[in-house]
C-alpha positions in Angstrom: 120.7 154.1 -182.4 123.8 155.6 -181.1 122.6 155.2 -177.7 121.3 151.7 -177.6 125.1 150.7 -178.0 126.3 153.1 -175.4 123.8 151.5 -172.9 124.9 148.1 -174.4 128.2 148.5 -173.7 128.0 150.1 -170.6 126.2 147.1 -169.3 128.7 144.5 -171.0 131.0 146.9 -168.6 129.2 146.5 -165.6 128.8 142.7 -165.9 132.5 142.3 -166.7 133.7 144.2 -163.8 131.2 142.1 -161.5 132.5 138.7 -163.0 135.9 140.2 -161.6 135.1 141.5 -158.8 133.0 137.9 -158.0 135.9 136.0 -158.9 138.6 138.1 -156.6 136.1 137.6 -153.7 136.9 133.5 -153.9 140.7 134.4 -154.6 143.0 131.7 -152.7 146.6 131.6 -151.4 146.9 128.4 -152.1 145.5 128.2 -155.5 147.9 128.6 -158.5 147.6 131.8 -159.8 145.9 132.7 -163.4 147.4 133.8 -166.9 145.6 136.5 -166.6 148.2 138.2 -163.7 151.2 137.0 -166.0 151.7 133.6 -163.9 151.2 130.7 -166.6 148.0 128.0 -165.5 149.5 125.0 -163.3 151.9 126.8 -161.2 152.6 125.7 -157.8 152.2 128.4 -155.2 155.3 128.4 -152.9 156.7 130.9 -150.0 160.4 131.6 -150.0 162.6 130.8 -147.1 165.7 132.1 -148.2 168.0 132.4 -151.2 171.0 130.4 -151.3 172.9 132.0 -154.4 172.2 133.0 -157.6 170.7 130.3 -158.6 168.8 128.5 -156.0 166.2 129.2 -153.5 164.7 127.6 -150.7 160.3 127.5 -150.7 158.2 126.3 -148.4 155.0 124.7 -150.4 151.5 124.1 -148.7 150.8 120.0 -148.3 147.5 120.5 -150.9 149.2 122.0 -153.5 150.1 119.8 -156.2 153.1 118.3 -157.1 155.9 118.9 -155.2 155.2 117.7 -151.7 154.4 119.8 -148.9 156.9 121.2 -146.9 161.0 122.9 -147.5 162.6 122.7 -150.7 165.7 123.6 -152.1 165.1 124.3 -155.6 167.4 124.7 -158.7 166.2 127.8 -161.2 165.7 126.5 -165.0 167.8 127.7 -167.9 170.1 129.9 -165.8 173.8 129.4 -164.2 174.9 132.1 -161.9 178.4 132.3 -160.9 179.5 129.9 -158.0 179.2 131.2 -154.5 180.3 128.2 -152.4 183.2 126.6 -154.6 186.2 124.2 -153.5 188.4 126.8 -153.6 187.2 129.2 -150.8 186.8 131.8 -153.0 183.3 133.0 -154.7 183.8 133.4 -158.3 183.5 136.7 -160.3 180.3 138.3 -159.9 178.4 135.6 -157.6 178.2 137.6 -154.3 176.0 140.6 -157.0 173.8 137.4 -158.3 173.0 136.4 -155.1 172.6 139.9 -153.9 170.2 140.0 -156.7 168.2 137.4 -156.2 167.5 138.3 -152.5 166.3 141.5 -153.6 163.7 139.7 -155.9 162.6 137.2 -153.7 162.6 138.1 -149.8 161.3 135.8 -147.6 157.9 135.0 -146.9 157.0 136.7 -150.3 154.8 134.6 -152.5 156.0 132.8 -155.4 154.7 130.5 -158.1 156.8 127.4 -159.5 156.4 126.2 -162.7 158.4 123.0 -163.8 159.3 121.6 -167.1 159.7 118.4 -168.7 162.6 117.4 -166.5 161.3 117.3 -162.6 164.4 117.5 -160.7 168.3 117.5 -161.7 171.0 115.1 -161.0 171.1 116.0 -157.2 167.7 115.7 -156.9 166.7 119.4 -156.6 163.4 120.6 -158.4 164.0 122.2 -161.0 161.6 125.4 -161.9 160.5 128.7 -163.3 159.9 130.9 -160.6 157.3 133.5 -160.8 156.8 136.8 -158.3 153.0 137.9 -157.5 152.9 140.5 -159.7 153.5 137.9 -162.9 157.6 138.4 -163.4 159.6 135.5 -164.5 162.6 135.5 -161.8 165.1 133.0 -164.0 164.5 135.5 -166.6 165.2 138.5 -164.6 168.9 137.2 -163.3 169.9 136.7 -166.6 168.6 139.9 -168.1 170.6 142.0 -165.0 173.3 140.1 -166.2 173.8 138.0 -163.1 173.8 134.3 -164.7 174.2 133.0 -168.2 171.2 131.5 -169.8 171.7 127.4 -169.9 169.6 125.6 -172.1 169.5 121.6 -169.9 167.5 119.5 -172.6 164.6 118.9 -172.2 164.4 121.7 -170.8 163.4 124.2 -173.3 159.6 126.3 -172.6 161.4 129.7 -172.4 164.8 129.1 -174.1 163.7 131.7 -176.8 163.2 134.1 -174.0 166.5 133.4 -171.8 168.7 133.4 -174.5 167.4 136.9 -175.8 167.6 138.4 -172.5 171.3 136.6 -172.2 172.4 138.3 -175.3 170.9 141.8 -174.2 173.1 141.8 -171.0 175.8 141.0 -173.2 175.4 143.7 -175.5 174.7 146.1 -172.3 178.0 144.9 -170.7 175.3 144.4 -167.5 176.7 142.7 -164.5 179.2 139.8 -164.9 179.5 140.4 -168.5 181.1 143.8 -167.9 182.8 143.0 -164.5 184.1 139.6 -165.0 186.5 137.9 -167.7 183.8 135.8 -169.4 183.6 134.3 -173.1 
């Protein structure tokens, strides 16, 4: 008896690992990517082009992908706000040059990406506003705040991973981790 499940489960094995490996074969580029690698379902695959501060990054999107429009975008992270890099003044506030820094290191160009919005589309300037996602299923906006680079910044209605930022937020915080231990901040 004991063996008739071994063999039963071996075979379950075998035809999983061939679903998977069938699957991978079909794998593309320009298709969002699945749960299953950590990347939430109806994600918009998107190549960065550079990273203009903490906050914001330029994509390049593939014309048969979905919802934002094919071609350069400057897009606006969700629920984070990193120190000012470009102000009026001349002068980078506390701790922005590190945030950018940061977010180069995270997104380099031509890596792949994955851009999930919200309920708002695009902000008051007309940016898109999104998650982004890396390949190997890491929420970016998540990461900054977490290092301590930006302040979690909840922009009703924009709300899916409040919980999330905020916890992260009060984690640097407590860790003194980047601006909130080099920089006068309340």
């Amino acid at each position: 008896m004991g063996n008739v499940r071994l063999r039963r489960l071996i075979v379950a094995c075998v035809v999983v690992a061939a679903a998977l490996w069938l699957g991978a074969m079909g794998e593309d580029r320009n298709r969002p990517a699945p749960e299953a690698d950590g990347v939430p379902v109806g994600t918009q695959p998107a190549v960065v082009q550079r990273v203009v501060d903490g906050d914001t990054v330029r994509v390049r999107v593939a014309e048969e992908t979905g919802v934002l429009a094919g071609g350069e975008h400057r897009v606006r992270l969700l629920e984070i706000d990193s120190p000012e890099l470009d102000t009026a003044h001349g002068e980078p506030e506390c701790g922005a040059e590190a945030a950018t820094a940061f977010l180069r290191a995270r997104l380099p160009r031509d890596a792949q990406v994955w851009l999930e919005a919200d309920s708002q589309d695009t902000d008051r300037f007309g940016r898109p506003l999104r998650y982004v996602w890396t390949a190997d299923g890491q929420m970016v906006n998540r990461a900054v705040v977490a290092s301590g680079h930006a302040r979690a910044v909840l922009f009703a209605p924009n709300d899916r991973h409040w919980s999330q930022m905020s916890a992260a937020e009060a984690d640097a915080r407590e860790d003194r981790a980047g601006v909130w231990g080099a920089c006068e901040l309340r």
